[in-house]
C-alpha positions as CSV (number, residue, x, y, z in Angstrom):
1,X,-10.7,-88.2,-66.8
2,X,-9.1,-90.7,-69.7
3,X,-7.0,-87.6,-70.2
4,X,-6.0,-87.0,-66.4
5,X,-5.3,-90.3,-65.8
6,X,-2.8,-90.4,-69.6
7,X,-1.2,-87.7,-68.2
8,X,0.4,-89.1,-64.7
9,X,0.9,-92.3,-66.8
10,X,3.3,-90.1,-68.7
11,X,4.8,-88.3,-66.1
12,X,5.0,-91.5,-64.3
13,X,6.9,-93.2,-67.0
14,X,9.3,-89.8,-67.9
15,X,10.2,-89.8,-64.0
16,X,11.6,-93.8,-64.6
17,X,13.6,-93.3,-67.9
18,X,15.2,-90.2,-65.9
19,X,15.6,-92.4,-63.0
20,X,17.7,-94.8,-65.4
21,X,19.6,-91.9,-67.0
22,X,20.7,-90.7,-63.8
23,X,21.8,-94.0,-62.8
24,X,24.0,-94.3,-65.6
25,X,25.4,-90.7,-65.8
26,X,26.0,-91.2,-62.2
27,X,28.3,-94.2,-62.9
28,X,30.0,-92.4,-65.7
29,X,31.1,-89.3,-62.9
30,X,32.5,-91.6,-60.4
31,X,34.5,-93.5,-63.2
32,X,35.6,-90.1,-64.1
33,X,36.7,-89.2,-60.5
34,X,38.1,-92.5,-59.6
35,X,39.9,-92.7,-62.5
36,X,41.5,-89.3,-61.9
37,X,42.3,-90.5,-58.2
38,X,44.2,-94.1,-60.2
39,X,47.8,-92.4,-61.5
40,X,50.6,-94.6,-60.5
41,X,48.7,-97.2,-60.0
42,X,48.8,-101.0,-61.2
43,X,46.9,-103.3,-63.3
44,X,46.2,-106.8,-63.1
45,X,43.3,-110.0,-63.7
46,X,42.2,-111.9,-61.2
47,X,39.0,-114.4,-60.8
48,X,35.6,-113.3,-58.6
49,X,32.9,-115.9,-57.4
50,X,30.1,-115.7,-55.5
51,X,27.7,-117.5,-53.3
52,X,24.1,-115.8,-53.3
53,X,22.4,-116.7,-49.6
54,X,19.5,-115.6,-51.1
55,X,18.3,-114.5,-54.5
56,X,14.5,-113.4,-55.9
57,X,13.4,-112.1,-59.7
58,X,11.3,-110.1,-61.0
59,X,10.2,-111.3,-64.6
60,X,8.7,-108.3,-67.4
61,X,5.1,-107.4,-67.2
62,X,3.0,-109.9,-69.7
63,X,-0.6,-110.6,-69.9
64,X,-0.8,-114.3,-68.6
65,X,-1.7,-113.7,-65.5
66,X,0.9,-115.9,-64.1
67,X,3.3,-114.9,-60.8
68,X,6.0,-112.7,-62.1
69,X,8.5,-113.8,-59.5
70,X,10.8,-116.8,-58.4
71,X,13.3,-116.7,-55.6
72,X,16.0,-119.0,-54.5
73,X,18.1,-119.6,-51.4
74,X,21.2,-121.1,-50.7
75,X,22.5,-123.0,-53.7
76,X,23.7,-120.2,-55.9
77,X,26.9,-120.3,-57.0
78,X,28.8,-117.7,-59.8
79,X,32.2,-117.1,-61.0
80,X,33.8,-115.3,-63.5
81,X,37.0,-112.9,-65.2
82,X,37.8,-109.8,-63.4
83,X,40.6,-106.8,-64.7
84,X,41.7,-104.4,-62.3
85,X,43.8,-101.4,-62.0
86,X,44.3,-99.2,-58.8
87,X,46.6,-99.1,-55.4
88,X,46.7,-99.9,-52.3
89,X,43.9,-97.0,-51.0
90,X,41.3,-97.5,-53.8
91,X,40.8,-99.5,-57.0
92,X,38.6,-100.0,-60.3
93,X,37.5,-103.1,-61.3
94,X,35.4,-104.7,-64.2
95,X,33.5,-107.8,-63.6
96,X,31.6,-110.8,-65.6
97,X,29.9,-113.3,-63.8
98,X,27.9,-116.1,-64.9
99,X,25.4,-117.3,-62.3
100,X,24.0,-120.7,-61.9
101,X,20.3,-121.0,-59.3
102,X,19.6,-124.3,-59.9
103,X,16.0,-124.7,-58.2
104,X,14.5,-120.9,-58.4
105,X,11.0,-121.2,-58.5
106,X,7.4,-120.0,-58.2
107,X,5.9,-120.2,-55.1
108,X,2.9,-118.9,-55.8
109,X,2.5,-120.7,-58.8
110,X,4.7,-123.7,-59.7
111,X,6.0,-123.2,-63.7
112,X,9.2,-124.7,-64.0
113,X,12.4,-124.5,-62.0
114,X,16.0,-123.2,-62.4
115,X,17.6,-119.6,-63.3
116,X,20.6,-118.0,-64.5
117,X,21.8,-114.9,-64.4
118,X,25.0,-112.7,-65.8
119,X,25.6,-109.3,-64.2
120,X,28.5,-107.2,-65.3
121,X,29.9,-104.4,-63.7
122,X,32.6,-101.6,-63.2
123,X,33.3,-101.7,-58.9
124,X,35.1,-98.9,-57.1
125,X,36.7,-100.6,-54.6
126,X,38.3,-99.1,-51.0
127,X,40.9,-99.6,-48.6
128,X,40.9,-103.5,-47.8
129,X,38.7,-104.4,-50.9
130,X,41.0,-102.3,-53.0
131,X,42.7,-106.2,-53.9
132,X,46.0,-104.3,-53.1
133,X,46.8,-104.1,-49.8
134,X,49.6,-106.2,-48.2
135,X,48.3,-105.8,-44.5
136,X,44.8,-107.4,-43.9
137,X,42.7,-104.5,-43.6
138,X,38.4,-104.0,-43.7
139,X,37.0,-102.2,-46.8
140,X,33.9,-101.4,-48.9
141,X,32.9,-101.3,-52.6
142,X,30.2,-100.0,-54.7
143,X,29.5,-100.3,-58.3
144,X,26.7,-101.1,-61.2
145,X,26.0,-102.1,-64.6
146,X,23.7,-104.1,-66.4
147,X,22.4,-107.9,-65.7
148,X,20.9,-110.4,-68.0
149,X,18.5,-113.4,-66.4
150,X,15.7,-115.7,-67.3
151,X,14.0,-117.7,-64.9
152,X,11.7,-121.1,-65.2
153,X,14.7,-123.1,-67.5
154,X,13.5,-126.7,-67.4
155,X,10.1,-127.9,-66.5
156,X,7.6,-125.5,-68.0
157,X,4.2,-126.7,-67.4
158,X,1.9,-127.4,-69.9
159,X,-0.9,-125.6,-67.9
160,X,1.1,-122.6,-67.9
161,X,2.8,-123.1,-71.5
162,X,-0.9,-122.8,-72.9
163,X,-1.0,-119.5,-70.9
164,X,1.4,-118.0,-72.9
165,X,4.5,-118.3,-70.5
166,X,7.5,-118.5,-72.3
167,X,10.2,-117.1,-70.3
168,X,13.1,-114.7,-72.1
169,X,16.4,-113.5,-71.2
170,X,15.8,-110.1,-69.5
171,X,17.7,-107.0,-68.6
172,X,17.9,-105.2,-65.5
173,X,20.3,-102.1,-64.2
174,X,21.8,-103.4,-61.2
175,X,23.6,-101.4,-58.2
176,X,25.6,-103.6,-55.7
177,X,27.3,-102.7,-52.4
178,X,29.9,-104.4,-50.3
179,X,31.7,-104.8,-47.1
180,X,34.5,-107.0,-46.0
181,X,38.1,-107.9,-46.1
182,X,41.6,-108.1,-48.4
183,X,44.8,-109.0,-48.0
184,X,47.4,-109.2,-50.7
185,X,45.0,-109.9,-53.5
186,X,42.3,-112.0,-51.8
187,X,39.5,-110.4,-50.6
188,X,36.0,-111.6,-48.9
189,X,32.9,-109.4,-48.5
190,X,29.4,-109.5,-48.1
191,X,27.0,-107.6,-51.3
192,X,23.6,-106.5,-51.5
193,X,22.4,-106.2,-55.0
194,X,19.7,-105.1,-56.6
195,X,18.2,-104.4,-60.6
196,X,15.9,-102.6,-62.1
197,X,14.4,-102.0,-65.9
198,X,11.4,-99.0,-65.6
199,X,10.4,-100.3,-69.1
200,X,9.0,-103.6,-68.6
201,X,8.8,-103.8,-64.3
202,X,11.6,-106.2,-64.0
203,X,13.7,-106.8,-60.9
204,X,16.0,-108.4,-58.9
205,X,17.6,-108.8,-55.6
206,X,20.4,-110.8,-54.0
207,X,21.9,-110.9,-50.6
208,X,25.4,-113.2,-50.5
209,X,29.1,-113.3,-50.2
210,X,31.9,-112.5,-53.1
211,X,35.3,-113.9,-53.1
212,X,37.8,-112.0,-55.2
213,X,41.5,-113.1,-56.2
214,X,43.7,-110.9,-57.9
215,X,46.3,-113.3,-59.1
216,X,49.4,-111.1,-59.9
217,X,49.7,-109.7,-56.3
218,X,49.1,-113.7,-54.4
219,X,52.4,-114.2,-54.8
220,X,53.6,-111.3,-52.6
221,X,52.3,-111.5,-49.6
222,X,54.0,-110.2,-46.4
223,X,53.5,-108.9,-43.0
224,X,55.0,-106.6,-41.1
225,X,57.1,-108.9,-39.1
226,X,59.0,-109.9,-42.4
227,X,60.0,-106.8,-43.2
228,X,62.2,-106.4,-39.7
């Protein structure tokens, strides 16, 4: 039976590190294809914020017996650099943002409060999300990549500090998808995003709104009508 049950452990376990592979080789094609799809296009920087409605993590599996998880709503604000190169029907863009959740907590059981979290990402980015369309137009993006967090910053109990809890930065693979709008560099769109690590059980979701600004191209913008 110890033998049985050692064996869908294993399997279990093979079926998550192929999970992540995939993931990751998945990401790879569609850099390959959109980067195919990119000649004659432009390049740029810009600046990308974003305001997470709602946010909840997922901390490694440990032996303290303490509640995993913390959450946060509202108040969570991030920003950060952005490089991007593409045209007006689709773009590819790189992204670092460093996230602030400044009362994330424990629910079920208090610990401490406070988070951070830094995600980084390539985004393939269509139509009106593309950053490089003159005429306001709707669009969508997907992407991925890696984010790092840590949860319970200040305020550790000593209840649960003789537990064991001392809280880490952790990795996740995270996957995000988008809808919204963009005109001449500025866009708006609301992301779902969620991580995963199969290693150590850790996870993370978010729900919120992303501003992008692609500064090179807010000097040009134009309608229609001024062009007559």
């Amino acid at each position: 039976m110890d033998r049985f049950h050692s064996g869908i452990n294993t399997n279990i376990e093979d079926m998550m590190h192929y999970s992540k592979y995939r993931l990751l080789s998945l990401l790879v094609v569609l850099f390959t294809l959109m980067n195919s799809q990119l000649s004659y296009g432009q390049f740029g920087y810009g600046l990308t914020a974003t305001t997470e409605l709602y946010s909840r993590f997922r901390n490694p599996s440990d032996a303290t017996g303490a509640s995993p998880s913390a959450g946060s709503a509202l108040i969570n604000l991030g920003v950060g650099p952005k490089i991007w190169f593409g045209n007006k029907k689709r773009s590819l863009s790189l992204e670092a943002l460093a996230n602030i959740h400044p009362f994330a907590l424990s629910t079920a059981d208090y610990k401490g409060i406070g988070a951070v979290s830094f995600p980084i990402m390539a985004k393939f980015n269509f139509n009106g999300l593309s950053g490089l369309e003159r005429e306001g137009l709707l669009g969508f993006s997907i992407g991925g990549g890696i984010q790092y967090s840590r949860t319970e910053l200040f305020g550790v109990t000593q209840e649960y500090k003789n537990l064991g809890v001392n809280r880490s930065m952790h990795r996740v693979y995270i996957v995000q998808a988008g809808y919204g709008f963009g005109v001449s560099g500025a866009c708006l769109a609301g992301f779902v995003r969620y991580g995963f690590n199969p290693d150590n059980e850790a996870k993370y979701l978010s729900v919120g709104v992303q501003y992008d600004f692609n500064f090179p191209l807010l000097r040009k913008i134009s309608s229609p009508e001024s062009e007559l």
